[in-house]
Gaussian input, Z-matrix of N, CA and C with variables (Angstrom, degrees):
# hf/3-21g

backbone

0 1
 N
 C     1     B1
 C     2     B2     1     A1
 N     3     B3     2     A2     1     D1
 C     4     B4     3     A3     2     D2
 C     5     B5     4     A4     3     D3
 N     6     B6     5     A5     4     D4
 C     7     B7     6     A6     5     D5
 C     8     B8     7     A7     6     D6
 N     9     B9     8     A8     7     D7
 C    10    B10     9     A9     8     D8
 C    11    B11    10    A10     9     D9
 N    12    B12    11    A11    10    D10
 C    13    B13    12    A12    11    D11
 C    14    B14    13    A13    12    D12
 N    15    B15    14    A14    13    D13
 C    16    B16    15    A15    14    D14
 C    17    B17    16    A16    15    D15
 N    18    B18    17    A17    16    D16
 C    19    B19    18    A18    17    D17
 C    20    B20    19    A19    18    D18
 N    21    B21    20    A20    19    D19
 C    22    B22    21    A21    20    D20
 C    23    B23    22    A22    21    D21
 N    24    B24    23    A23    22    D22
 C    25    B25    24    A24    23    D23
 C    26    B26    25    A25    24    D24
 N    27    B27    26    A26    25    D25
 C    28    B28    27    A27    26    D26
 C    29    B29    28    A28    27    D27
 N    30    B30    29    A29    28    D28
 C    31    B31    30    A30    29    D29
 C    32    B32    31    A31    30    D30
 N    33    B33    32    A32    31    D31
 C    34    B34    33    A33    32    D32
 C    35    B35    34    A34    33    D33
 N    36    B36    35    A35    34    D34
 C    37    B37    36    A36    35    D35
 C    38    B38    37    A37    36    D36
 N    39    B39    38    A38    37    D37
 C    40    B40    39    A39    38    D38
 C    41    B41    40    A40    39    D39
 N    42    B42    41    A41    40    D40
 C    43    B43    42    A42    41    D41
 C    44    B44    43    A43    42    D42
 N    45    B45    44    A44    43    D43
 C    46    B46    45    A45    44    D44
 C    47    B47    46    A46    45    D45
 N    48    B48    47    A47    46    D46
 C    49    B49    48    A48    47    D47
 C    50    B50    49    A49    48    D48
 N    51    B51    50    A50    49    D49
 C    52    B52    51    A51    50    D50
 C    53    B53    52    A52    51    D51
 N    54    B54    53    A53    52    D52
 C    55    B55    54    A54    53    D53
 C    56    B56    55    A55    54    D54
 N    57    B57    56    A56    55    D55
 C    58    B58    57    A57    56    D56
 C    59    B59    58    A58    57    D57
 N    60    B60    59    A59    58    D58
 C    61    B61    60    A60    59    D59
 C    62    B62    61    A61    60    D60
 N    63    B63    62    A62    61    D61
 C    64    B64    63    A63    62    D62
 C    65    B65    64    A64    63    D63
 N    66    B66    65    A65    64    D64
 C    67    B67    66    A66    65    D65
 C    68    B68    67    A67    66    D66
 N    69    B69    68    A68    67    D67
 C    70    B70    69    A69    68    D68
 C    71    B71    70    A70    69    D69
 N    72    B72    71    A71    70    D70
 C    73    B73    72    A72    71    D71
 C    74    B74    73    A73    72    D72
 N    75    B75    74    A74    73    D73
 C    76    B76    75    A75    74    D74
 C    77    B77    76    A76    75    D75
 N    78    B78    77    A77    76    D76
 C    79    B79    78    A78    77    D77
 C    80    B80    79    A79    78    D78
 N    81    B81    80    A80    79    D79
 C    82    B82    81    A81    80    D80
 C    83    B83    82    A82    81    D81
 N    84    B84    83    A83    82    D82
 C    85    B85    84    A84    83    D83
 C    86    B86    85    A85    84    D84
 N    87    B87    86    A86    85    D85
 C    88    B88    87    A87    86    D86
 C    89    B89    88    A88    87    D87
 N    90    B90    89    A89    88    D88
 C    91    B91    90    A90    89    D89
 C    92    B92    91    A91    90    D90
 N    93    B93    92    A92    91    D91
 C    94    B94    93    A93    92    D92
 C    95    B95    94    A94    93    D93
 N    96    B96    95    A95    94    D94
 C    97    B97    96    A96    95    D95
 C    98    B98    97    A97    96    D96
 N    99    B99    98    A98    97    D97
 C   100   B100    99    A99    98    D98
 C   101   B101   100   A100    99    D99
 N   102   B102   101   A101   100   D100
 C   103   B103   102   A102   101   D101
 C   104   B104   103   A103   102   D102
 N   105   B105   104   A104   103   D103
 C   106   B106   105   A105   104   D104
 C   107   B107   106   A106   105   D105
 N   108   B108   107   A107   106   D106
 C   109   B109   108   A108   107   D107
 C   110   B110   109   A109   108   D108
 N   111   B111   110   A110   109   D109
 C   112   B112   111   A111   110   D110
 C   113   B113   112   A112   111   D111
 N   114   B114   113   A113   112   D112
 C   115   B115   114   A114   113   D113
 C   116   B116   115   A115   114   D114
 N   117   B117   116   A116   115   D115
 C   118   B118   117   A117   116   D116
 C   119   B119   118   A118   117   D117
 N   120   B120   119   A119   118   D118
 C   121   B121   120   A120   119   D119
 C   122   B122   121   A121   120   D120
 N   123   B123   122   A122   121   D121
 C   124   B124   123   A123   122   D122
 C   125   B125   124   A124   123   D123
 N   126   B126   125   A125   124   D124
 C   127   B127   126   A126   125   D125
 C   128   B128   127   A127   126   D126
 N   129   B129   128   A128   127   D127
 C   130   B130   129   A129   128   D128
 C   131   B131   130   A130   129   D129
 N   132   B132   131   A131   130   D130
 C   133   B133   132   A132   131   D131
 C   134   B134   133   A133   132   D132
 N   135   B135   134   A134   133   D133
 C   136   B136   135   A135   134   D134
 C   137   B137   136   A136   135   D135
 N   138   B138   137   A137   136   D136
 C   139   B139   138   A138   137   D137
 C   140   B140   139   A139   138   D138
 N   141   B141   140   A140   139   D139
 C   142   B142   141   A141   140   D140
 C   143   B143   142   A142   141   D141
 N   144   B144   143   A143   142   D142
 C   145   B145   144   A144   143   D143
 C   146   B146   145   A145   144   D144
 N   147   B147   146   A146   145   D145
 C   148   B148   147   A147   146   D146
 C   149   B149   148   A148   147   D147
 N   150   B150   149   A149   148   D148
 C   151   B151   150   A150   149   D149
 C   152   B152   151   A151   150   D150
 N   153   B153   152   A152   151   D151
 C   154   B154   153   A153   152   D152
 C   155   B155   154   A154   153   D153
 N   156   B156   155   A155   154   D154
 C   157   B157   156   A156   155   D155
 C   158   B158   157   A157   156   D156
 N   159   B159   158   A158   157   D157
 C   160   B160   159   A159   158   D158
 C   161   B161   160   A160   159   D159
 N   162   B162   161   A161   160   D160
 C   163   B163   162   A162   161   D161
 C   164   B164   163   A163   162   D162
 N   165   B165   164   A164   163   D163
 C   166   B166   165   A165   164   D164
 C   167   B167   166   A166   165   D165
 N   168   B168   167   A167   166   D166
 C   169   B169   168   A168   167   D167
 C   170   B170   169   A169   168   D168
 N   171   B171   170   A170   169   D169
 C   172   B172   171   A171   170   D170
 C   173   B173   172   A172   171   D171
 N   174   B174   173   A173   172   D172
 C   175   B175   174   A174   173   D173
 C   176   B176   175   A175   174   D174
 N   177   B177   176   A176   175   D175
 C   178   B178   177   A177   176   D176
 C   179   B179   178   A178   177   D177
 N   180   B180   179   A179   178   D178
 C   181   B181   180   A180   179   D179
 C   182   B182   181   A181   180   D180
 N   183   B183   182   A182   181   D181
 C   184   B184   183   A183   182   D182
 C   185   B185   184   A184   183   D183
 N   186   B186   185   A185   184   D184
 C   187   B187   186   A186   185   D185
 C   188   B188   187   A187   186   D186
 N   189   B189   188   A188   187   D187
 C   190   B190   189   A189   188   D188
 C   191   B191   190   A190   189   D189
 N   192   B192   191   A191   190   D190
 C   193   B193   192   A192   191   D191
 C   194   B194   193   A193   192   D192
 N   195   B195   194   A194   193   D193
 C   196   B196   195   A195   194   D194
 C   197   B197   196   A196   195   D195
 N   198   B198   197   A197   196   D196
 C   199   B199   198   A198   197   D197
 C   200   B200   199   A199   198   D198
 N   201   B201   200   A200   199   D199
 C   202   B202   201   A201   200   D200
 C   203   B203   202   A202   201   D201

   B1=1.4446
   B2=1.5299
   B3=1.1095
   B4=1.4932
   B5=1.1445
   B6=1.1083
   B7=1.3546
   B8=1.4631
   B9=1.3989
   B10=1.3261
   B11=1.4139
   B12=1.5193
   B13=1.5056
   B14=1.2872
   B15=1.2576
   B16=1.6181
   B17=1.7056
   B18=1.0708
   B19=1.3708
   B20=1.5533
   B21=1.4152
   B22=1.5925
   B23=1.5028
   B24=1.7585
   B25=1.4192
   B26=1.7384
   B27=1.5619
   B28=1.3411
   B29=2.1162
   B30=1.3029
   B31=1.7281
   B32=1.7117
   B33=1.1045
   B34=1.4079
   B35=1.8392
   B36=1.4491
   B37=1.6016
   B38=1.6377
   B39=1.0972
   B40=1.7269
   B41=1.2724
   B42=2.2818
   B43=1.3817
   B44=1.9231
   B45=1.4328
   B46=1.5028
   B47=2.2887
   B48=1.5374
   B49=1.4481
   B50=1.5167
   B51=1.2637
   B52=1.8926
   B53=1.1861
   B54=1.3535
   B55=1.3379
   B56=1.4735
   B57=1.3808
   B58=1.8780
   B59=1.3426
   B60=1.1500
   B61=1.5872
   B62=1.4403
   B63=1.5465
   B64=1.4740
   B65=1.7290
   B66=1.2160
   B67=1.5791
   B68=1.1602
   B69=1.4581
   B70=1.6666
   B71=1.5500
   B72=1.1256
   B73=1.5358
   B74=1.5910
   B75=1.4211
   B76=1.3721
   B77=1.6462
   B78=1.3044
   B79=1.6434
   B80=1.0429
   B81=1.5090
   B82=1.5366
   B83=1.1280
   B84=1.6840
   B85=1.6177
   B86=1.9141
   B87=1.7779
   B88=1.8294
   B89=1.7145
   B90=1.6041
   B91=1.7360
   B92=1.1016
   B93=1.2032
   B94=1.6479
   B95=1.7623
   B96=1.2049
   B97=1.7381
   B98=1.8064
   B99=0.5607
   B100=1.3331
   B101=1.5022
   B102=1.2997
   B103=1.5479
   B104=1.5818
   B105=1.7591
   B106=1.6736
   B107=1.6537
   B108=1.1323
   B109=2.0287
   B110=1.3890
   B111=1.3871
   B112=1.4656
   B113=2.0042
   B114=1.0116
   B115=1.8837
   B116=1.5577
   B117=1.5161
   B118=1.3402
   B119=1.8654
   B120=0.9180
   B121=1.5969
   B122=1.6553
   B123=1.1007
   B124=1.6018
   B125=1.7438
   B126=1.4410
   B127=1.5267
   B128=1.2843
   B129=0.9317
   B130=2.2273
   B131=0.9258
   B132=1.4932
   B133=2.0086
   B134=1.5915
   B135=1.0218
   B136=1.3346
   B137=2.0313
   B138=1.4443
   B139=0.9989
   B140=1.3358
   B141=1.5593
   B142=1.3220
   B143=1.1695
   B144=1.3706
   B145=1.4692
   B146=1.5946
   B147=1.0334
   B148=0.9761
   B149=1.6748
   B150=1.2543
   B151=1.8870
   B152=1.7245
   B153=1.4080
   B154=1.8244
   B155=1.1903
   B156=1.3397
   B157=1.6236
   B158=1.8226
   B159=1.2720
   B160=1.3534
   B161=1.4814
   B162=1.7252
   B163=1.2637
   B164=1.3415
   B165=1.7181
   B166=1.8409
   B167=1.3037
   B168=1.4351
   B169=1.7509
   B170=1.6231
   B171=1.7160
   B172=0.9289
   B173=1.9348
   B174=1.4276
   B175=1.3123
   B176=1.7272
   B177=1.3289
   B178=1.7532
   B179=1.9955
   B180=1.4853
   B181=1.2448
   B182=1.9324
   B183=1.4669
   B184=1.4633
   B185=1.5831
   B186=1.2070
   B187=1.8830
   B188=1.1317
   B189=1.4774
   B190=1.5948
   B191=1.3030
   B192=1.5486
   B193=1.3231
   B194=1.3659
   B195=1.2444
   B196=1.6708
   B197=2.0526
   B198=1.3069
   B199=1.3218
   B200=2.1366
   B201=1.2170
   B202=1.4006
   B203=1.4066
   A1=108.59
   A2=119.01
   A3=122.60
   A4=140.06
   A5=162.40
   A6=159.58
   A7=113.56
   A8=126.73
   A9=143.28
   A10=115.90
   A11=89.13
   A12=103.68
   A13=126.79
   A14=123.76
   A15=134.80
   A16=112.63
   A17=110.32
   A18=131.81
   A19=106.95
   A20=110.22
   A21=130.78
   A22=89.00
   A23=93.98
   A24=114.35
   A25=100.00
   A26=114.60
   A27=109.14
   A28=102.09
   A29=109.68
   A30=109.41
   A31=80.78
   A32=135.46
   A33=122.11
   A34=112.13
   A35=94.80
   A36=120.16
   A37=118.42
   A38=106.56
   A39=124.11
   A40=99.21
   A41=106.34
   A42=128.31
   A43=105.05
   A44=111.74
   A45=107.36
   A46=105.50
   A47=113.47
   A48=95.49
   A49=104.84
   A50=126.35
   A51=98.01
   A52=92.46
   A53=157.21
   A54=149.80
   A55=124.02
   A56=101.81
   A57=116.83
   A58=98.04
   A59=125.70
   A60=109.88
   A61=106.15
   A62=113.66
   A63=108.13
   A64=90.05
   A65=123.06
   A66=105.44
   A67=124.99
   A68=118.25
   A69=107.88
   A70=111.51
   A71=109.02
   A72=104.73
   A73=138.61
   A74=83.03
   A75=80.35
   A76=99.35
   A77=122.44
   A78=128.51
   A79=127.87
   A80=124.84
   A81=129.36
   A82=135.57
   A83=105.32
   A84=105.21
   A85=72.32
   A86=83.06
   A87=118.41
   A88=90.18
   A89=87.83
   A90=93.85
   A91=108.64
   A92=125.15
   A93=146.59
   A94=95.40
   A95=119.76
   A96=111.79
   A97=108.22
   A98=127.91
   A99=138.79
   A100=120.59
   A101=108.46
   A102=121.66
   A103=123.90
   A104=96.55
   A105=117.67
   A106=99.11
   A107=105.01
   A108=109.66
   A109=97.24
   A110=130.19
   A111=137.02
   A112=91.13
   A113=109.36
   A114=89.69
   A115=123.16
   A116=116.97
   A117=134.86
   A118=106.76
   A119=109.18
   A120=122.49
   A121=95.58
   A122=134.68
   A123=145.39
   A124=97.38
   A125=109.81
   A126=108.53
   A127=104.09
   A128=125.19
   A129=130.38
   A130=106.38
   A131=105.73
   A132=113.06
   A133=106.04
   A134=119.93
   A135=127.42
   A136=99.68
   A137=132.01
   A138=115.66
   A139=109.07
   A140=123.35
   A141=132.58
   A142=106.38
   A143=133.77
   A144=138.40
   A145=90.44
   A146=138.52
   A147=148.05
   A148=105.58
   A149=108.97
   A150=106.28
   A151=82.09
   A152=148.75
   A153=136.25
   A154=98.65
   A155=116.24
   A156=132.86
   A157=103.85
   A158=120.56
   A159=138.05
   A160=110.82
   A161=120.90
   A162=122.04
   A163=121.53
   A164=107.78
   A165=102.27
   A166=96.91
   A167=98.12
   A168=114.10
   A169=94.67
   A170=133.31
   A171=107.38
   A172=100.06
   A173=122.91
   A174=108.15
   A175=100.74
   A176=92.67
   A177=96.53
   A178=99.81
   A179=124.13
   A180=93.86
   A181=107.27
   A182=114.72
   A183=97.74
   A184=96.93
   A185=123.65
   A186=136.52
   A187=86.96
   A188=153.28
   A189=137.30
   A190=121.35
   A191=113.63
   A192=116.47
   A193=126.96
   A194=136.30
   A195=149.45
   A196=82.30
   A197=126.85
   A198=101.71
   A199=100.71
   A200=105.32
   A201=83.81
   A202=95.45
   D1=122.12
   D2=160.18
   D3=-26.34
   D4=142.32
   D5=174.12
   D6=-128.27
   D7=113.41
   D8=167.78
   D9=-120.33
   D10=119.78
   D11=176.25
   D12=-92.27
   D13=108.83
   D14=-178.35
   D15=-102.34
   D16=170.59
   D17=179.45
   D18=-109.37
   D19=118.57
   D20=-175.91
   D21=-99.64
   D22=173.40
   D23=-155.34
   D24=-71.50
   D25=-29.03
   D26=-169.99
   D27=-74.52
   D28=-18.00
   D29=-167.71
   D30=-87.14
   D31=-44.45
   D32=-144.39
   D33=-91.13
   D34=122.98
   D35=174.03
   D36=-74.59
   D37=175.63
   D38=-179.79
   D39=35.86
   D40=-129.71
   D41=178.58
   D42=-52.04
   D43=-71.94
   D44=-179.24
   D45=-20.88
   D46=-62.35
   D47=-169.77
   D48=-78.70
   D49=-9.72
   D50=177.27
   D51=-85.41
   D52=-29.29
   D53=144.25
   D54=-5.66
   D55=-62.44
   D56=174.01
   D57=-80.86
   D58=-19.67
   D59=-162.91
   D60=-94.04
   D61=-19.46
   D62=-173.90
   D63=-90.29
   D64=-53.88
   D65=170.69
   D66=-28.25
   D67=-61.75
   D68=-178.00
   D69=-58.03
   D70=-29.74
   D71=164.60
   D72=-50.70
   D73=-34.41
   D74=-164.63
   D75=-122.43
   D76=1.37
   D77=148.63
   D78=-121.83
   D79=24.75
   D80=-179.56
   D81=76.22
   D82=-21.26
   D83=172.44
   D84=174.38
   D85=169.80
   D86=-161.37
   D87=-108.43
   D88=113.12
   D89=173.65
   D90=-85.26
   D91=156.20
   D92=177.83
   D93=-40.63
   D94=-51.39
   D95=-171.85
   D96=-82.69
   D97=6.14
   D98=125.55
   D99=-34.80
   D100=-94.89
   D101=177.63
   D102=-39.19
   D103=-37.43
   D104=165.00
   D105=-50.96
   D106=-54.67
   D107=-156.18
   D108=-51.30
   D109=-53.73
   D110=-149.41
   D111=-86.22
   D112=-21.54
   D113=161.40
   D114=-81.44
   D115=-43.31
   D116=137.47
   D117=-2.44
   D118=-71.77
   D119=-154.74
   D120=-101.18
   D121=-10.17
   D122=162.70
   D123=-69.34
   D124=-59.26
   D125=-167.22
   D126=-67.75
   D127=-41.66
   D128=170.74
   D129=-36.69
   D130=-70.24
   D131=-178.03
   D132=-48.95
   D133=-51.96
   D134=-171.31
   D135=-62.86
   D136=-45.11
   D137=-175.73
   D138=-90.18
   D139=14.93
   D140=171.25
   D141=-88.98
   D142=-28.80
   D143=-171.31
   D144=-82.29
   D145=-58.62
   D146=-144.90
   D147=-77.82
   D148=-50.26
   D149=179.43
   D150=-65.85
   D151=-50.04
   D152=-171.29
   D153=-34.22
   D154=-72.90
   D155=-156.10
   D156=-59.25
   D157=-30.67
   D158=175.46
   D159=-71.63
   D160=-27.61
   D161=-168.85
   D162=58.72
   D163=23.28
   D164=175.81
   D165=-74.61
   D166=164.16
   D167=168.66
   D168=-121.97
   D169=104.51
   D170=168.82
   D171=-97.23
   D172=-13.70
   D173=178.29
   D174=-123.61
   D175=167.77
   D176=-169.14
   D177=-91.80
   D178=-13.66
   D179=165.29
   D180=-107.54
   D181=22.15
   D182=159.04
   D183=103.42
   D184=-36.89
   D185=-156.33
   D186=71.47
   D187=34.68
   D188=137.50
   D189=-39.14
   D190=130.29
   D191=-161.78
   D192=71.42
   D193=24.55
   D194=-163.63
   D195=-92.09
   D196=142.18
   D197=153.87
   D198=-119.64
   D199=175.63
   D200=170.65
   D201=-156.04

């Protein structure tokens, strides 16, 4: 079985915890696919740094301004 390591509401800082924090708010508690999403969107950022450092252009305004 796999093992993936995520960041729960007590590890997670800034946007990531008002994120979990307005969920538990507003559904009672932070389901496991939740915690999945914010690695999801870790590996993006991470292959976003990576096409920079590469100097691809795959769009002509950059995804400037994308929020997620």
């Amino acid at each position: 079985m796999a093992c993936i390591d995520v960041i729960n509401h007590e590890q997670s800082t800034g946007r990531l915890r008002e994120i979990y924090t307005g969920l538990q708010q507003s559904r009672g508690k932070l389901a496991n696919v939740h915690t999945i999403k914010s690695m999801v969107i870790a590996y993006f950022n991470f292959v976003n740094r990576i096409v920079l450092i590469l100097d691809v252009n795959l769009e002509d305004d950059s995804g400037m301004g994308n929020k997620y």
